[in-house]
N, C-alpha and C positions, 0 to 999 in steps of 0.2 A: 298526320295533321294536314287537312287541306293548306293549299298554297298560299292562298289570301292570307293565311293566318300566319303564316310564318315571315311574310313580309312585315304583318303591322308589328311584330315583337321584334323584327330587326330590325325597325324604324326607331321603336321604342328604347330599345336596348342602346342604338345611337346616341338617341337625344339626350338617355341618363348619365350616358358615358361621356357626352359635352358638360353635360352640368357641373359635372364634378369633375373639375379642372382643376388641376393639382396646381398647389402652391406657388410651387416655381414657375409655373407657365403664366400664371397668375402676376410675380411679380415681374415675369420679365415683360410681358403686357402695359404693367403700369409704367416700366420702365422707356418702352417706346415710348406710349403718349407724351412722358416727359422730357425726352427728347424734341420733339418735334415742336414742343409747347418753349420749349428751351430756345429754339431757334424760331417761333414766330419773332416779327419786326415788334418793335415795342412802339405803340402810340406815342407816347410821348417825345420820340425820334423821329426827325426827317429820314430821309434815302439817304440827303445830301451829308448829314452829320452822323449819318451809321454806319457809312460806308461810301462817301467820298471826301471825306473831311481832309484827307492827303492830298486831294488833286493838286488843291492850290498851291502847296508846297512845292510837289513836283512838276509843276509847270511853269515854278520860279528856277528852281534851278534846272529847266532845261533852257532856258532862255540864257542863262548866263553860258552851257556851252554853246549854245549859237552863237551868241556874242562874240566868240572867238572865232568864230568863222572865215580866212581870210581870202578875201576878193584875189584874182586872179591866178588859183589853183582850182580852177572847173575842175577841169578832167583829171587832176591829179587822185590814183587810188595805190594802196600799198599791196595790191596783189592782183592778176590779169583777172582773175575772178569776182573781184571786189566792186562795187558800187562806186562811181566817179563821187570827187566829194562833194560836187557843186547835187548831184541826184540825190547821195545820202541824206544831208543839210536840208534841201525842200522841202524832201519825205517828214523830215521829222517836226519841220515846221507848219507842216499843212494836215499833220494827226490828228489834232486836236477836231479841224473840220469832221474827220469819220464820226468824231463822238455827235456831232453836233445834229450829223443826218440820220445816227443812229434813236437818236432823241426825237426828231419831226417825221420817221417816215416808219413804215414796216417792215421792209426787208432791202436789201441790196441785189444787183444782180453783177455780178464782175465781170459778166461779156459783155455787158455795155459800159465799160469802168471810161471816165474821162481820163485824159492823160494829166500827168500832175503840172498846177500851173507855171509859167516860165516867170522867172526873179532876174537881173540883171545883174543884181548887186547883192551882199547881206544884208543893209541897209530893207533891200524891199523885202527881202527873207522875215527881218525881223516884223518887218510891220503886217504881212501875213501871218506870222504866227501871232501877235499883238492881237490881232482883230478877231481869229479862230477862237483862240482863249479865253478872250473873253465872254463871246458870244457861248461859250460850250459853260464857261463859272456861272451863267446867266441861269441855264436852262438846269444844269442839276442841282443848283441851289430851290429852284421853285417846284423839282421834280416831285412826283406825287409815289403813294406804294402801290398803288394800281398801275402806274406806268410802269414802274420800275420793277416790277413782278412780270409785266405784261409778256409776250414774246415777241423775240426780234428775229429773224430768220437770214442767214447770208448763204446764197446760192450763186449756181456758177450755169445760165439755162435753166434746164431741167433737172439740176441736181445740185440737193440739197450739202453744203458746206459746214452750217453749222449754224444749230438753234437751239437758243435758250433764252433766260428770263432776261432782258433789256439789260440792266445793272448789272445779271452777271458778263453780259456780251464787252459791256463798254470797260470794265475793270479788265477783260480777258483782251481786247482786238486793242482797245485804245490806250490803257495809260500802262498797262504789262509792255503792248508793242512800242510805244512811244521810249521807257525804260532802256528795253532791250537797244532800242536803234539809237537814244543818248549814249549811252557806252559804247557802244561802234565808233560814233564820233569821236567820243575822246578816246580811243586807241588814234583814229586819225591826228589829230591835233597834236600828241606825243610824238608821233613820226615824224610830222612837219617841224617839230621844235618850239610848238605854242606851248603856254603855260593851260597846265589842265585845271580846272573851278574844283575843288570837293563837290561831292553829291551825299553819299549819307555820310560822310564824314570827310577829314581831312586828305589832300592828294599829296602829292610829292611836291608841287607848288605853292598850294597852301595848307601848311598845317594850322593846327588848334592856334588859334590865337593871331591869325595873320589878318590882317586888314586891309 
């Protein structure tokens, strides 16, 4: 059998052997798509109410462990390793800002990162984070799904740190990190002898029912 001919009957033979695609490959097929369709965003949902509907919550009660915050223990930390508290306490007060740049620009670069800004008091602490906050409730409440899809990139120079879809970056760097470094704090606060707020539930200070 010339060559030519035995290519088009292996072509052929291919294509009937696609056609007839067995059952299960079939339904596992149908089973992707509905995945995928499972987790498109629903129209009928913002960004803001699909997936940051918690912010606001957790940026109340991070406000309340700042609250406790007390003025003249700067440099006090509970281990030579540990973050002074007056550093820890800024950091977590000036979080919210990340979200807010993550929302106006496209990417970060952290060789040129600003140094974080100076508070004198918790007084100024609080009112820093007062104004970040609100500005960041501003921007994900009007956020769109085209933003919030869109990419954010954080690098360090010429290399790349971490990139993904906007909303997932700011749930990932900003309100996860913001979490994490609120309970830092109240490990501090316990040390010192302050009473610690509940966050998703009651603390040793205040249980259920406390006012």
């Amino acid at each position: 059998m010339p060559k030519a001919t035995k290519t088009k009957k292996a072509a052929k033979t291919k294509k009937a052997a696609k056609a007839r695609k067995s059952p299960k490959a079939a339904r596992a097929s149908k089973t992707v798509k509905a995945a995928k369709s499972a987790h498109a965003p629903r129209t009928s949902e913002t960004p803001y109410s699909l997936l940051f509907k918690d912010v606001k919550q957790e940026l109340a009660t991070t406000r309340r462990i700042l609250e406790r915050v007390p003025d003249g223990n700067d440099d006090w930390s509970p281990h030579e390793k540990s973050a002074k508290l007056a550093g820890l306490a800024t950091h977590v007060a000036q979080l919210p800002g990340f979200g807010i740049m993550m929302l106006t620009t496209e990417e970060f670069d952290g060789s040129s990162r600003r140094p974080e800004p100076k508070v004198t008091s918790n007084a100024e602490r609080l009112k820093l984070f007062d104004g970040v906050s609100g500005q960041l409730l501003a921007l994900l409440e009007n956020l769109t799904w085209d933003r919030a899809m869109s990419t954010w990139r954080f690098r360090f120079g010429d290399r790349i740190i971490a990139e993904d879809s906007r909303g997932g970056m700011i749930r990932t760097i900003v309100i996860t990190h913001l979490a994490h470094h609120r309970a830092q704090l109240g490990v501090y606060l316990r040390l010192l002898g302050i009473p610690v707020p509940g966050t998703y539930g009651p603390s040793a200070d205040e249980p259920f029912g406390a006012k």
